[in-house]
N, C-alpha and C positions, 0 to 999 in steps of 0.2 A: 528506523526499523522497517520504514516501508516496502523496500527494494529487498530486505533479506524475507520477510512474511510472503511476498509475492513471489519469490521465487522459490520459496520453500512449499507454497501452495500446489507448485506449478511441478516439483519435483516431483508431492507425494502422487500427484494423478498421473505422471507418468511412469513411474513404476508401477503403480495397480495397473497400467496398461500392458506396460510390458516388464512382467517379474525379472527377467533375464540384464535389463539395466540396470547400472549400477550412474548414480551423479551424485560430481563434486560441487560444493554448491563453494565459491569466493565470495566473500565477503568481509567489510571493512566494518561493521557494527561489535561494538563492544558489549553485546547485550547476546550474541548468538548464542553462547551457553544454553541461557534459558530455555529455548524452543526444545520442544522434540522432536529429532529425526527420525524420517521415516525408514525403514527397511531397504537398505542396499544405498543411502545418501549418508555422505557425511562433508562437512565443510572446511575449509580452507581459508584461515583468518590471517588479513591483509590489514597490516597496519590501521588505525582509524585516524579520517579527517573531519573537520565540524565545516559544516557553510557561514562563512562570513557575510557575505554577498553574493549576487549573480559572478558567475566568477573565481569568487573569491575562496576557497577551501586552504586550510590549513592543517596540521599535524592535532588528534587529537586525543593524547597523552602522551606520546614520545614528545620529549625534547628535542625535534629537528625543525629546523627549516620546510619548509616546503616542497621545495626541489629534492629536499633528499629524501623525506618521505614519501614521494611519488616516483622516485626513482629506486627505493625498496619495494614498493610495490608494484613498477613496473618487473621489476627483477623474479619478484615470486610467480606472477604470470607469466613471464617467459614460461620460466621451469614447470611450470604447473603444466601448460600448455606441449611442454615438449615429452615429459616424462607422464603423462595420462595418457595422451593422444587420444582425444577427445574423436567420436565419432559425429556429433555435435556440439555446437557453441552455442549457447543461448547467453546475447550479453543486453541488460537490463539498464534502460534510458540511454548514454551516451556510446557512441559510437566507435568512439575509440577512447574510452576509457574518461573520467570526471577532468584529467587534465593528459589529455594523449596517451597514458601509461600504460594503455593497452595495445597501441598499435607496434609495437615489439612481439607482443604471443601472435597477434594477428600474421603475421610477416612469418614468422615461427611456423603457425600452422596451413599456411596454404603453401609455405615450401617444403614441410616434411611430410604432409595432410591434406594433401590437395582435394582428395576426394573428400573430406570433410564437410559437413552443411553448417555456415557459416548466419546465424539468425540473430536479429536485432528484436527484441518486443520493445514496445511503447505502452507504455500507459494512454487512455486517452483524452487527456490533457495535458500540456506540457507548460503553457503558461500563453500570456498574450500574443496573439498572433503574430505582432511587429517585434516585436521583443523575440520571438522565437524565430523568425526569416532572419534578422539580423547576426543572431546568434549561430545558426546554422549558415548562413552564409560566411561569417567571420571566419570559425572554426574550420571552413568546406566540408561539414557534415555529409551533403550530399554525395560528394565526392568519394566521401571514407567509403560510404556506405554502399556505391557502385562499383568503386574496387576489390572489397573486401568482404559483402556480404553476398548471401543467395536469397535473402529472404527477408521480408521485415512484416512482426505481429502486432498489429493492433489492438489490444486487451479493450477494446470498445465495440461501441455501432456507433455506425456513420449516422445515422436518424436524430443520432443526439450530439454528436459532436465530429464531424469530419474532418478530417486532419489534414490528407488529403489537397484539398479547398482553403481548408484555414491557413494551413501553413505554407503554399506552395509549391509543393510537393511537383517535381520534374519527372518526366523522362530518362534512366530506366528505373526509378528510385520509387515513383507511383506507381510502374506497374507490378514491383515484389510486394506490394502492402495485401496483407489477407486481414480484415476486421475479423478477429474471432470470438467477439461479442465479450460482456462485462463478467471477469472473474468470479462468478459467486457460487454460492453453495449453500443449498437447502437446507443439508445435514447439520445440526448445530453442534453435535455429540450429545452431550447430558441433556435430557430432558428438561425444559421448562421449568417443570412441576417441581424434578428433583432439585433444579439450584433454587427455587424458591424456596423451599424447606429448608436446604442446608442453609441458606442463609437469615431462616426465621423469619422469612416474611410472607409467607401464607396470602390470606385475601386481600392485602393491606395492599395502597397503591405502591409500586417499585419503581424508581428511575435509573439507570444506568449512565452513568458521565463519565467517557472515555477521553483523554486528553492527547492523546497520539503518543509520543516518546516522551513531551512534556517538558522540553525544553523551552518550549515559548509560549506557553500555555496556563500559564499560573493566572491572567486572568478568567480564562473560564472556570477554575477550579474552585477560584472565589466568587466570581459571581453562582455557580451550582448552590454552592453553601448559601448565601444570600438566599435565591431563591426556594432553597429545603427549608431554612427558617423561618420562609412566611408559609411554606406547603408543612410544616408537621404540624400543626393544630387540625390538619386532614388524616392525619395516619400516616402520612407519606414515609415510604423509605427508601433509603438510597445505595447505591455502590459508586464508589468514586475512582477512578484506576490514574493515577496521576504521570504514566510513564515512568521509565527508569532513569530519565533524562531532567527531571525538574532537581531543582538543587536542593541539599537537603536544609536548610533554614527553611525555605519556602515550604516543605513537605511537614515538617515538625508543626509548622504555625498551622498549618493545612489542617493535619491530623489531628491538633488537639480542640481545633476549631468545630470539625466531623462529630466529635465525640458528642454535643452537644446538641446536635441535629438528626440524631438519628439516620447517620450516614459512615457506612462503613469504607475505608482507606486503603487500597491495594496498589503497589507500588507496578505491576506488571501481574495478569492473570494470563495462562497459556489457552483458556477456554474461552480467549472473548467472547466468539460468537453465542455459546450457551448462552452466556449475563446476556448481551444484549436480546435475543429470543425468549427471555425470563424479564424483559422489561416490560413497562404499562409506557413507557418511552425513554426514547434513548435521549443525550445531548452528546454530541459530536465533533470534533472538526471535521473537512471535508476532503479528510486524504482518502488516497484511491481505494486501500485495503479495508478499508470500516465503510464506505460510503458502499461497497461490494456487499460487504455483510450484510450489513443496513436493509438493502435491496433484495437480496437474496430472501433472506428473514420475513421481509416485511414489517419491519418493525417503524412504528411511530417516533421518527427522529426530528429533534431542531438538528439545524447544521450551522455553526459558528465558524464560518472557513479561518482560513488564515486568509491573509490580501498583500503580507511582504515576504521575502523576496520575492516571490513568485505570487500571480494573480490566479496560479491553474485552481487550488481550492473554489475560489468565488464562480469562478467560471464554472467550476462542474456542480457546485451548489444551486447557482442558478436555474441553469438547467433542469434539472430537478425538481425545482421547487416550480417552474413554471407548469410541469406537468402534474401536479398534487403529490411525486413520490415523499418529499421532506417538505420541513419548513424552516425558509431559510430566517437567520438573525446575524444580522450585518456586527460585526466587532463592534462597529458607530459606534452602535445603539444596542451595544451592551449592558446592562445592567441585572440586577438580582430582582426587581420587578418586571421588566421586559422577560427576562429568560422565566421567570413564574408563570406569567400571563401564557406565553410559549408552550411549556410543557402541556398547561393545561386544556391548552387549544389541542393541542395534538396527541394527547393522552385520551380525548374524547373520539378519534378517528380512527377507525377497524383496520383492523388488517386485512380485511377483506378487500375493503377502499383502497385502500394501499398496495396492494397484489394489482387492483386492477389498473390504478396508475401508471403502473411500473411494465404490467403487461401488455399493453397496449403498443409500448414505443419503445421497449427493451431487450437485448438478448443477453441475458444472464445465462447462457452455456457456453462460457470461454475458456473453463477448465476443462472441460472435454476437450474441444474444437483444440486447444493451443497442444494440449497430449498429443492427440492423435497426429496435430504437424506434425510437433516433433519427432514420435516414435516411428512414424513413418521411412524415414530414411535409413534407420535403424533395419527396423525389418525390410526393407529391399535389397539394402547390402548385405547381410546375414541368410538371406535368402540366396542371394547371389552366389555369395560362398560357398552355401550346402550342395 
């Protein structure tokens, strides 16, 4: 869900910028339903694949092959790309596409769209340094990305993570990079006070355990339980959002497990950020879209990254934790005593603490900064017109 929330974040700020745009958001997540679109966005759903490995993606619910489902997919962004005729392209992590499938629209739009602005965002972390030169070498990332882009967005600072430096980054390929600082966002919508209430838990201590999509994540969801079992002779109470992605035997045992703990079981809420700004602390993994919130918020997190296929979670949890924002707990040395001890260390640390951690060595205003690239080209050209 990572890649459609962030770019669904990045939509809504660009229309509050500029009312007169309208954007198609693609996407391969079989979960996009749920969200809400904002005003003048609507999406565009691309077959889904699941990650095997580095690599490795597959078909995930059609019955095809591989090749063929990337090659339906290449198909609908051709047409997408020829019949929109995008004034901008904002295309999300890979460069031409999870297995090339995009560089067909690309080809498409700079020979019927030439004046098009052609932009790449990155998260800012991708994954181990060698592992990503490699990678980007293999593929010729750098290459796509100097033939076919104008622009490439950094959703980080370089203070805490240069990609730049880490990754290798060349000649004309480092000078397009603009850092437009970490995605986040104050505004939580529903007050605090209000989700506290609506969910009955008043002065009582609250913890929020977000699992990501929840497909590889069913041991945080049991060690949370674990550790609410030893924390409700405290009062403690809990929310547990296990993703839409966890299987459902796993969820059933989950849920009937929760009942028991004083922990209530939400398979997917649209309001994260609220629950987590209604927490006394959050527990986490360490993907880019909640580790944002997290931040934003201020909110007293553990962070349990992920550490396979990819290392980019540990890496930006680290980070993190070396500057007092989270506190990190290694998968190791997971357990339902470790994540208790955890919470409760960092359920004692202010938000205030935590603000000043974060503000010291962060620029959490990359949803403005990333709008305003983008809508910029917009109103030049339109300008140009009148």
């Amino acid at each position: 869900m990572g890649h459609l929330r962030r770019s669904l974040k990045i939509a809504r700020h660009l229309v509050e910028r500029e009312p007169a745009a309208s954007v198609l958001v693609a996407t391969g997540s079989r979960v996009a339903h749920r969200f809400e679109l904002p005003e003048s966005v609507d999406y565009l759903k691309l077959p889904a694949i699941t990650k095997l490995a580095n690599d490795r993606y597959v078909a995930d619910g059609l019955r095809l092959e591989s090749a063929d489902v990337f090659a339906v997919r290449s198909a609908v962004l051709q047409a997408a790309v020829r019949h929109y005729a995008p004034d901008v392209l904002l295309v999300d992590r890979y460069p031409l596409g999870v297995s090339g499938e995009l560089e067909p629209a690309l080809r498409t739009l700079r020979s019927c769209r030439p004046e098009a602005q052609v932009i790449l965002g990155l998260r800012d972390i991708l994954d181990d340094p060698k592992v990503v030169s490699e990678e980007w070498q293999r593929k010729g990332h750098q290459q796509a990305i100097a033939r076919y882009y104008d622009r490439v967005l950094v959703y980080g600072d370089p203070r805490v993570y240069d990609i730049v430096n880490e990754y290798g980054l060349v000649d004309p390929v480092a000078r397009m990079v603009t850092f437009t600082g970490y995605l986040g966002e104050a505004d939580a919508g529903e007050p605090a006070a209000e989700v506290r209430a609506r969910l009955g838990v008043d002065d009582r201590p609250f913890a929020v355990c977000t699992a990501g999509g929840g497909k590889d994540a069913g041991h945080i969801a049991n060690a949370f339980l674990d550790a609410m079992e030893q924390l409700r002779g405290e009062g403690w109470q809990g929310l547990l959002v296990t993703g839409p992605c966890l299987d459902e035997r796993a969820r059933a045992l989950v849920t009937a497990r929760a009942r028991l703990v004083n922990v209530r079981v939400e398979t997917f809420v649209a309001d994260l950020p609220a629950h987590l700004a209604a927490a006394d602390v959050a527990v986490a993994m360490g993907g880019y879209n909640t580790m944002c919130e997290l931040l934003a918020l201020a909110v007293p997190a553990v962070i349990i990254p992920r550490t396979t296929p990819r290392v980019e979670q540990l890496i930006r949890a680290t980070r993190f934790a070396e500057i007092g924002a989270v506190e990190l707990l290694h998968p190791d040395h997971l357990s339902g005593a470790t994540l208790q001890r955890a919470m409760h260390r960092r359920s004692a640390v202010s938000r205030s603490k935590v603000r000043a951690a974060i503000g010291a060595t962060t620029d959490l205003r990359g949803l403005d900064r990333a709008a305003q690239l983008l809508t910029t080209p917009l109103i030049r050209r339109h300008a140009l017109a009148s």
